[in-house]
C-alpha positions in Angstrom: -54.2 -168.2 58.6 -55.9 -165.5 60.5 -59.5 -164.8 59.1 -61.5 -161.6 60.7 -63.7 -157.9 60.4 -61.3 -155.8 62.2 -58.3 -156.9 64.1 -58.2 -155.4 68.2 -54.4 -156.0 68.8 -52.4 -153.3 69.1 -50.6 -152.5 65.7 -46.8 -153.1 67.6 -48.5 -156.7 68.9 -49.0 -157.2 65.2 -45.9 -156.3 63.7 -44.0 -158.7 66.9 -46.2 -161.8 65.8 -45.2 -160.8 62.0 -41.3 -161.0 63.1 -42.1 -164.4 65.2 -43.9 -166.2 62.5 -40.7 -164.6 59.8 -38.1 -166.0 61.6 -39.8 -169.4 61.5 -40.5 -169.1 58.1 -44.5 -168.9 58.4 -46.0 -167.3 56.1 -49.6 -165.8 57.1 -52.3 -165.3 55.1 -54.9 -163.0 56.3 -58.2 -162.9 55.0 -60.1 -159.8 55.9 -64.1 -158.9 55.8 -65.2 -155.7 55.7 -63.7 -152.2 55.4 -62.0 -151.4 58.7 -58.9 -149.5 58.1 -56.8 -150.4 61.3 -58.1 -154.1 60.8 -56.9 -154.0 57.1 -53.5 -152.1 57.8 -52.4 -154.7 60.7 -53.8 -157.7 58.2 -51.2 -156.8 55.4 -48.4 -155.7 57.8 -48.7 -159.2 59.5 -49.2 -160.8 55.8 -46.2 -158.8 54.3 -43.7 -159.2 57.1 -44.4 -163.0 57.6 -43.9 -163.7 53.7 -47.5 -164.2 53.2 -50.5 -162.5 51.8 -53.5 -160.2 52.7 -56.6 -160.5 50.8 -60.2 -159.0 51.6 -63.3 -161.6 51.1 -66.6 -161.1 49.4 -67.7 -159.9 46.6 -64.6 -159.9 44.4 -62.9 -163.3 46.0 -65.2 -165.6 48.7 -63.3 -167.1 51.5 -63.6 -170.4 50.8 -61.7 -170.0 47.8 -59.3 -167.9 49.0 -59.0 -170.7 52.1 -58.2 -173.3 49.4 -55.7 -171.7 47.7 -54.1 -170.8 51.1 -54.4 -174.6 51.7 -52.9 -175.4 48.0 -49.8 -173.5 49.1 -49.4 -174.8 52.3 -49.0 -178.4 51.5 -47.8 -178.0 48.2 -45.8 -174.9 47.9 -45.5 -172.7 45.0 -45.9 -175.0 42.4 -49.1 -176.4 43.9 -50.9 -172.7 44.3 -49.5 -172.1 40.4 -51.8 -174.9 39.4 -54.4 -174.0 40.7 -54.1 -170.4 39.4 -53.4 -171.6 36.0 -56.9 -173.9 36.4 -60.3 -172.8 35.2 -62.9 -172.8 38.1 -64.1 -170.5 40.9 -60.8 -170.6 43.0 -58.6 -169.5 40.0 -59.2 -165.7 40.9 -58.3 -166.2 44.8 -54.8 -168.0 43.6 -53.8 -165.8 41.3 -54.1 -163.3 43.7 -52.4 -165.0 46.3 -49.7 -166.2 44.0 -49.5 -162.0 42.9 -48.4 -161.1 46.4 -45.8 -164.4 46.8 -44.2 -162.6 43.6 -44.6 -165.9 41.9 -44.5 -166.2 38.3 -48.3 -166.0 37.1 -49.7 -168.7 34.7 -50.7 -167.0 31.5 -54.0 -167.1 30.0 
């Protein structure tokens, strides 16, 4: 999980750690604050290329619930982040927004 307001590596550095973290089957999720173009380009290029997901925090979706659903995922996989999507409370929007760029199969309602 990488959590920042712009991102100073160079955009190549980036897209190496993506590959790195892709070939052991690490997905990162990057949470982003702010509206820093590079920062947001590198966040969703290591996100996308890792198998992850890229998300901006504040008003929309607050970290500490995109956090938890990044934590759902990682020790219970899919099925554990669905859950949590399909679950009313303050985290639901942050899941089903993670589980949207996973390409999981959203919960309806």
């Amino acid at each position: 999980m990488t959590i920042g307001d712009s991102c100073e590596e160079n955009l190549a550095s980036v897209h190496q750690s993506a590959r790195e973290f892709a070939a052991r089957r690490i997905p990162v999720f990057a949470f982003l604050e702010g509206d820093d173009p590079d920062g947001q380009s590198a966040y969703r290029a290591l996100a996308r290329e890792s198998g992850g997901a890229c998300a901006p925090f504040g008003a929309k979706l607050d970290l500490s619930s995109l956090m938890v659903a990044a934590a759902a995922y990682a020790t219970g996989g899919a099925a554990a982040l669905l859950t949590l999507a399909g679950e009313a409370g303050r985290e639901r929007p942050a899941a089903l927004e993670l589980a949207r760029q996973l390409k999981l199969p959203l919960p309806r309602g």
